[in-house]
C-alpha positions as CSV (number, residue, x, y, z in Angstrom):
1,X,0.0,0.0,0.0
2,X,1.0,3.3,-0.8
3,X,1.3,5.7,2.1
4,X,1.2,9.7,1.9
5,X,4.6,10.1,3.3
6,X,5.6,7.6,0.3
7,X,3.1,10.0,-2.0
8,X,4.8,13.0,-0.9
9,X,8.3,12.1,-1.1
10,X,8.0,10.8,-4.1
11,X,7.3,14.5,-5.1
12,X,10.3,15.8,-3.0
13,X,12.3,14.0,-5.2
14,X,10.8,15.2,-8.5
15,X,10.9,19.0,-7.3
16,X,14.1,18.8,-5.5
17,X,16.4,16.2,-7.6
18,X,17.7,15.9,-10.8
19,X,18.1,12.0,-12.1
20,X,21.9,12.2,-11.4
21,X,20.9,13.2,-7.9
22,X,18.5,10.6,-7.4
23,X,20.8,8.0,-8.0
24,X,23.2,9.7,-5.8
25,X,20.7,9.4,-3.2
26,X,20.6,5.7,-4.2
27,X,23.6,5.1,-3.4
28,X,24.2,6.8,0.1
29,X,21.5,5.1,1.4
30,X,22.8,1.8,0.0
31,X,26.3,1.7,-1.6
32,X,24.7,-1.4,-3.9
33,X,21.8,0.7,-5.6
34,X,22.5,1.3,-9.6
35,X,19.8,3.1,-11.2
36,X,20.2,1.7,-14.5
37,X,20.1,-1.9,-13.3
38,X,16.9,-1.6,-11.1
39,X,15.2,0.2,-13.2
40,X,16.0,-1.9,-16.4
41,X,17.5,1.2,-18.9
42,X,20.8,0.4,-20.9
43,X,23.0,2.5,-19.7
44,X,23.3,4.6,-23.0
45,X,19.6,5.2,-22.1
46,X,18.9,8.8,-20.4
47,X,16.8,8.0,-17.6
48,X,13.6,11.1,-17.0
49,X,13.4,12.0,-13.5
50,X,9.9,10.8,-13.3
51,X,11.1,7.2,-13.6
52,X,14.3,7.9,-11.8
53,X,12.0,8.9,-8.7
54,X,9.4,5.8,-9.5
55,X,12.6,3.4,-9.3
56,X,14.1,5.4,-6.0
57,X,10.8,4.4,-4.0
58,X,10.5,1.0,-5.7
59,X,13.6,0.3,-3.8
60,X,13.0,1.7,-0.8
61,X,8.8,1.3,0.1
62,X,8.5,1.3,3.5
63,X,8.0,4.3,5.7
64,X,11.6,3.9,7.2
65,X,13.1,3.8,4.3
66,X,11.6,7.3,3.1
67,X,12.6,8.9,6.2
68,X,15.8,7.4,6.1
69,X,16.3,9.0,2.4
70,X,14.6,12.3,3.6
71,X,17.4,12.6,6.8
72,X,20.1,12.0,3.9
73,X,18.3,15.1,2.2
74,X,18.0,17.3,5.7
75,X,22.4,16.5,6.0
76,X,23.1,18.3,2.6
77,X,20.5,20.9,2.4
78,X,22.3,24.1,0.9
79,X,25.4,22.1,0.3
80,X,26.7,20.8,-3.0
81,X,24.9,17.5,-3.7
82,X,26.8,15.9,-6.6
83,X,26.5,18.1,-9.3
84,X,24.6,21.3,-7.9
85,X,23.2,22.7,-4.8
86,X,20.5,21.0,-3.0
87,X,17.6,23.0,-2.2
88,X,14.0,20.6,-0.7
89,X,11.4,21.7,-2.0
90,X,8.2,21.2,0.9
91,X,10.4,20.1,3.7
92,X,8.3,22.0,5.9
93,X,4.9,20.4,5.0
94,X,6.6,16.7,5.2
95,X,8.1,17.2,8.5
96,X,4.4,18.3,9.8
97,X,3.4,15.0,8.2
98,X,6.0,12.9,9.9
99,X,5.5,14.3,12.9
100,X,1.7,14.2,12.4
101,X,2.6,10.0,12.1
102,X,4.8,10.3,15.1
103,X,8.1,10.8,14.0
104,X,10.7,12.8,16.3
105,X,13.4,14.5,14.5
106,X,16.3,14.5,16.6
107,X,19.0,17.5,15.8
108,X,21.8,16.5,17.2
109,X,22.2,12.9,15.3
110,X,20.2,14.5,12.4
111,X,17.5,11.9,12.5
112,X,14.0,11.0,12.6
113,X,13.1,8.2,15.2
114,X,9.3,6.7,15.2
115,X,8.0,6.7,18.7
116,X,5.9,3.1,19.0
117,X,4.9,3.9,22.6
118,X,1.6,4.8,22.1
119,X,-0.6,5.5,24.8
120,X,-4.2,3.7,24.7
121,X,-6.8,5.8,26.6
122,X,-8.7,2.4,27.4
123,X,-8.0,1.4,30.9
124,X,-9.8,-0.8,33.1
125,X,-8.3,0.0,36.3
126,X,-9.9,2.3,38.9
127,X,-7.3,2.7,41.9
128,X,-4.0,1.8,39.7
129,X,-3.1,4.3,36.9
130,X,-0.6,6.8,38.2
131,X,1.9,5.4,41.2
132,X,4.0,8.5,42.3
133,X,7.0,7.3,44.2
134,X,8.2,10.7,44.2
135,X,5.9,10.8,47.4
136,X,5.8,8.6,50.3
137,X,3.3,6.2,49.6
138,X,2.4,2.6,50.9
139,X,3.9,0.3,48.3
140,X,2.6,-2.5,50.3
141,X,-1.1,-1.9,49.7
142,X,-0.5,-1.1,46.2
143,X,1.1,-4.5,45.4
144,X,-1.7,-5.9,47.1
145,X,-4.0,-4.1,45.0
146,X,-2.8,-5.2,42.0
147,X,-2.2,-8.7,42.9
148,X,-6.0,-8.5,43.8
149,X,-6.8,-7.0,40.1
150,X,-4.8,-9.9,38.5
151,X,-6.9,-13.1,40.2
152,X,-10.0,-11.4,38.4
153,X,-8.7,-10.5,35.3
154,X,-10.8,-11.6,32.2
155,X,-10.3,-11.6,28.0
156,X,-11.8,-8.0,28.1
157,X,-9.3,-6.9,30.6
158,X,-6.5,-7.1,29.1
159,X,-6.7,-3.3,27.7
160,X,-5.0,-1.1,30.5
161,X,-1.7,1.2,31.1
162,X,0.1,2.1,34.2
163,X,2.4,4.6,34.7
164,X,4.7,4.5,37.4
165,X,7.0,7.7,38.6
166,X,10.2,7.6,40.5
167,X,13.5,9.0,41.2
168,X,15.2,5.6,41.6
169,X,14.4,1.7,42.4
170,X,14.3,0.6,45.6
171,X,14.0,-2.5,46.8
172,X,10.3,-2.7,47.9
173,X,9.9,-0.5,44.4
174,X,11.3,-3.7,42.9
175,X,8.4,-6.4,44.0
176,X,5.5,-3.6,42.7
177,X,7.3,-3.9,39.1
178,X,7.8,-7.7,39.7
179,X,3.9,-7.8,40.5
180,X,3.1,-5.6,37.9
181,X,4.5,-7.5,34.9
182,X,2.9,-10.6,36.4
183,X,-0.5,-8.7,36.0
184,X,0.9,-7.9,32.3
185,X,1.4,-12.1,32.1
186,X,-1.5,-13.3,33.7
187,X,-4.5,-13.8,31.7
188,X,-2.6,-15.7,29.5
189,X,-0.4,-17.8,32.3
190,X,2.5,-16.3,30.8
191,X,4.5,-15.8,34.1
192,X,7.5,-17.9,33.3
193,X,8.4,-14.6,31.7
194,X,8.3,-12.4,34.5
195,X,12.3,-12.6,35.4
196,X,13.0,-11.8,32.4
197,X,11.1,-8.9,31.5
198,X,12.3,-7.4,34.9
199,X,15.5,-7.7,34.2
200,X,14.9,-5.5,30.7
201,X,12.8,-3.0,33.0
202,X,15.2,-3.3,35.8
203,X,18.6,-2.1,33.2
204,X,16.7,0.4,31.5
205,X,15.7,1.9,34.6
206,X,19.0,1.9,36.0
207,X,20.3,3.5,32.3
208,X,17.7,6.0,33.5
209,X,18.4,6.8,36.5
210,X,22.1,7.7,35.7
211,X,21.5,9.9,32.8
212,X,19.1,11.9,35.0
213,X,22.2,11.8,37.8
214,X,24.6,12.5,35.0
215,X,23.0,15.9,33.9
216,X,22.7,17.0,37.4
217,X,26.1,16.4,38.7
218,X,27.4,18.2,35.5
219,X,24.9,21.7,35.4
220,X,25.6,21.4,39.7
221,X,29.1,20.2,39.9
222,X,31.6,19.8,37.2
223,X,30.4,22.9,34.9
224,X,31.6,24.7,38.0
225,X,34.7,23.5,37.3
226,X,34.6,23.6,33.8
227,X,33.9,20.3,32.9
228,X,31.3,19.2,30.9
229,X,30.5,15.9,29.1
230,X,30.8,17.7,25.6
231,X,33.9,19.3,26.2
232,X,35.8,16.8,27.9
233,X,33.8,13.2,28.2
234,X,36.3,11.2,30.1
235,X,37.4,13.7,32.7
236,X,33.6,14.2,33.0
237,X,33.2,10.4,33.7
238,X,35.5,9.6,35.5
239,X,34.6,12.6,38.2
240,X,31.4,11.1,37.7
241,X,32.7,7.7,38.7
242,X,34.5,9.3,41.7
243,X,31.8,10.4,43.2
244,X,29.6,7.5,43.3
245,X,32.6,5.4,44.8
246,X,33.2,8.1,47.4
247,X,29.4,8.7,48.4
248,X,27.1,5.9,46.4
249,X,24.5,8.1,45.0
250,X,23.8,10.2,48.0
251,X,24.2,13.2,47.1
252,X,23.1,12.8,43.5
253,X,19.9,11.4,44.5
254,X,19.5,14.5,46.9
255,X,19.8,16.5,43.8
256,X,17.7,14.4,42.2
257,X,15.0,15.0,44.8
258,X,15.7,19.0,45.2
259,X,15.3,19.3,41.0
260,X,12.5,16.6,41.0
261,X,14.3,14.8,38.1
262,X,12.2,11.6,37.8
263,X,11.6,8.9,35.0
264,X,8.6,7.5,34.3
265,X,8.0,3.8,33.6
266,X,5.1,2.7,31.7
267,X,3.2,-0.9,31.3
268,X,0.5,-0.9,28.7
269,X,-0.8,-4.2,27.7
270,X,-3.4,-4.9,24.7
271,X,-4.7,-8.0,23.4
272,X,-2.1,-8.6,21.0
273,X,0.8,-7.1,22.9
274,X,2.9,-6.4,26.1
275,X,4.8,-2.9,25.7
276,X,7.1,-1.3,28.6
277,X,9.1,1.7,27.9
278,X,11.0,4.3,30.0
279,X,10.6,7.8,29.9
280,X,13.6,10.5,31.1
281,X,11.9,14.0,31.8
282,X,14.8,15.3,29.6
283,X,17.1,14.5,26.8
284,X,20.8,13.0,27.2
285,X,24.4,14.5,25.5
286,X,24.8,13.6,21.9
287,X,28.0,10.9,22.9
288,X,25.2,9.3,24.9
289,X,22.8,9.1,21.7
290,X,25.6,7.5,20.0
291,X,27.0,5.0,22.6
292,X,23.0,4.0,23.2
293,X,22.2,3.5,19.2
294,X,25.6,1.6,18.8
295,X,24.6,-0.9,21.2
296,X,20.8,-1.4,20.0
297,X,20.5,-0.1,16.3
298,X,24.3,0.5,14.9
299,X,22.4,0.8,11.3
300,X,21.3,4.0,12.2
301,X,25.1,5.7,12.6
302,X,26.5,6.9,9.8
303,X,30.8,5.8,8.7
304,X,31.4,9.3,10.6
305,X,30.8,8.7,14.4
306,X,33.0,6.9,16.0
307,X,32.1,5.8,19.7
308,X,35.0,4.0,21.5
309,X,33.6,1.6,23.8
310,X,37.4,0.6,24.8
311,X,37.3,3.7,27.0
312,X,38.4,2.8,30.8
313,X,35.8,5.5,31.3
314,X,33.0,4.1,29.0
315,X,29.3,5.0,30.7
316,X,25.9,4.7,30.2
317,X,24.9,2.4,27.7
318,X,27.1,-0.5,27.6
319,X,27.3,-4.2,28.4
320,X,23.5,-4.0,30.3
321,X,21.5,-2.8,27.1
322,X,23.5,-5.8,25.1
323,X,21.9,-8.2,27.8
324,X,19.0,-6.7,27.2
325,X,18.8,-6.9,23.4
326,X,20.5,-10.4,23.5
327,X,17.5,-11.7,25.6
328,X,14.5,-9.5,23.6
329,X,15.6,-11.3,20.8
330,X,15.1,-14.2,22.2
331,X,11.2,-13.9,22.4
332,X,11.0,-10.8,19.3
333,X,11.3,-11.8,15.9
334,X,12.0,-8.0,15.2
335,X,15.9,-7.2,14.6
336,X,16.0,-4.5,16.4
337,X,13.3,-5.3,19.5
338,X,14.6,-2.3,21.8
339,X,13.5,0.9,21.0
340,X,14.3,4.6,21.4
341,X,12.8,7.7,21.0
342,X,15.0,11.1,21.6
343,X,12.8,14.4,21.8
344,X,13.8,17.5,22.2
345,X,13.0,17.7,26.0
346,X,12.9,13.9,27.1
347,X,13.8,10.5,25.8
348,X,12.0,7.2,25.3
349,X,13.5,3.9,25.5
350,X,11.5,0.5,26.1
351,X,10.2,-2.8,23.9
352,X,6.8,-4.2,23.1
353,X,6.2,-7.8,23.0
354,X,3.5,-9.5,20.9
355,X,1.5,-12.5,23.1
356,X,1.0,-14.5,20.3
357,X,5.1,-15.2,20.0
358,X,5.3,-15.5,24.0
359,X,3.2,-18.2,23.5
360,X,5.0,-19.8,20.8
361,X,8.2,-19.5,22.9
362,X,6.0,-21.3,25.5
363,X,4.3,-24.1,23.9
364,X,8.0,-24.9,22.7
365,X,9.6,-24.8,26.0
366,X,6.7,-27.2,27.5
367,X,7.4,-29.0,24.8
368,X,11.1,-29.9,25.1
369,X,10.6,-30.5,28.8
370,X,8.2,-33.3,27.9
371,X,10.9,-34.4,25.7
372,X,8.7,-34.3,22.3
């Protein structure tokens, strides 16, 4: 199916490119594209630009591909682009339509991201939506609250979200997310999975938490010394490091409390699918973009950045997020199962998981146990 963003782009290129520049195009966003060959022309043939832009999206038809092309565009806007200036013709009107379809541009990487988390309005909870941990509240009754929910839980049930708000976990903060997931696994006796999806929750959240600490302890601490995380990243780090050895995270969750910088983690389940996903109340550094997309989408850096994970003072997203993608990938039959989103004033990062495959993955477990 044809999709106005393919519709539209398919007009960018036709009012913006000549057919030397489409194939240009081609090629940076796959070194193996040859105009002539996809589109069938001998190559004493000229190709017209109408065709030139036919065979373009023929090769690339999904959505992700277009946007993909259309960031390529965005890079080399009023730059030379092979054999003249590139100038995009209705770039404003198709990033109101990609945002329109829920596609964050990011400025710093130069990149749209899709943002999957959507967030269903249908809910049949009545006392659990919104758990502030921010406050002091009795985590005890709530886990018996939802524990209560899950033993009455029917088909028709199985459309709710709750969002969950905190500064850090703690232990008893723990069990409520273990309990919470099981209510996500319940209706269909999925609870085998429940150690593993906290684990996921449990990394991201901790990812989470430091970014927020991170930010912090830079604007309150080492900027006052000059030192930021763009200007110098491993003096910044290893400071950073310093102070979590000296004091554990004391003081930065005391700043964490006098700023109220809290994350929020969401559970949403639907009848075809379990979805989790963090949410920082603002963005992280660029180098943190990087070393977060090299470990779960390395596709989406360009030959240019260069992240060196071999740093003795390598933070953030590292050997926890490959964990996490290693055991998504285990019950996702997507390639890239862990997803993120970075706004402009927060960030996104979580998975979805469709029921049907959990089950799969179950029925085959059960099954090797019984030795069939």
């Amino acid at each position: 199916m044809v999709t106005k963003i393919n519709k539209i782009f398919h007009k960018i290129l036709i009012n913006s490119l000549n057919t030397q520049q489409i194939d240009y195009l081609g090629k940076l966003f796959d070194p193996q594209f040859d105009l002539y060959r996809v589109s069938g022309f001998r190559p004493s043939m000229p190709i017209p630009r109408q065709t030139a832009a036919d065979t373009l999206i023929y090769y690339c038809p999904d959505d992700e591909d277009i946007v993909r092309l259309f960031s390529i565009l965005l890079k080399f806007e009023g730059e030379h682009f092979y054999n003249r200036d590139l100038s995009i013709w209705g770039k404003i009107e198709f990033c109101n339509i990609l945002k329109m379809n829920k596609w964050v541009f990011d400025p710093d990487l130069k990149q749209f991201f899709l943002d999957p988390f959507y967030e269903h309005e249908i809910n049949f909870l009545r006392k659990v939506r919104i758990i502030d941990l921010r406050n002091e509240i009795d985590v005890n009754e709530i886990i018996g609250e939802v524990t209560k929910i899950s033993k009455k839980m029917g088909i028709k049930d199985l459309e709710w979200r709750i969002a969950m708000r905190l500064y850090d976990l703690a232990p008893e903060t723990g069990e409520l997310i273990r309990k919470i997931i099981d209510l996500l696994l319940t209706r269909q006796n999925l609870q085998m999975y429940t150690g593993e999806i906290y684990f996921c929750l449990k990394e991201l959240a901790i990812n989470a938490s430091k970014a927020n600490e991170k930010l912090l302890f830079e604007k309150y601490v080492t900027s006052k010394q000059g030192i930021t995380s763009e200007k110098n990243y491993t003096k910044f780090i290893e400071l950073f490091r310093k102070e979590i050895e000296e004091n554990q995270n004391k003081n930065l969750r005391a700043l964490a409390l006098k700023h109220d910088k809290y994350y929020t983690i969401t559970f949403q389940s639907s009848k075809e699918l379990i979805e989790i996903w963090v949410t920082n109340d603002q963005n992280v550094s660029l180098i943190e973009k990087e070393r977060i997309l090299k470990k779960i989408n390395p596709g989406r850096l360009g030959n240019d950045i260069f992240v060196n994970d071999d740093d003795e003072f390598a933070e953030g997203a590292g050997m926890g997020l490959e964990m996490v993608m290693n055991m998504l990938n285990n019950y996702s039959e997507e390639s890239n199962p862990l997803k993120v989103v970075f706004y402009p004033e927060f960030i996104k990062i979580g998975f979805e998981l469709k029921r049907s495959e959990l089950l799969d993955k179950k029925i085959e477990k059960e099954s090797q146990v019984k030795g069939y």
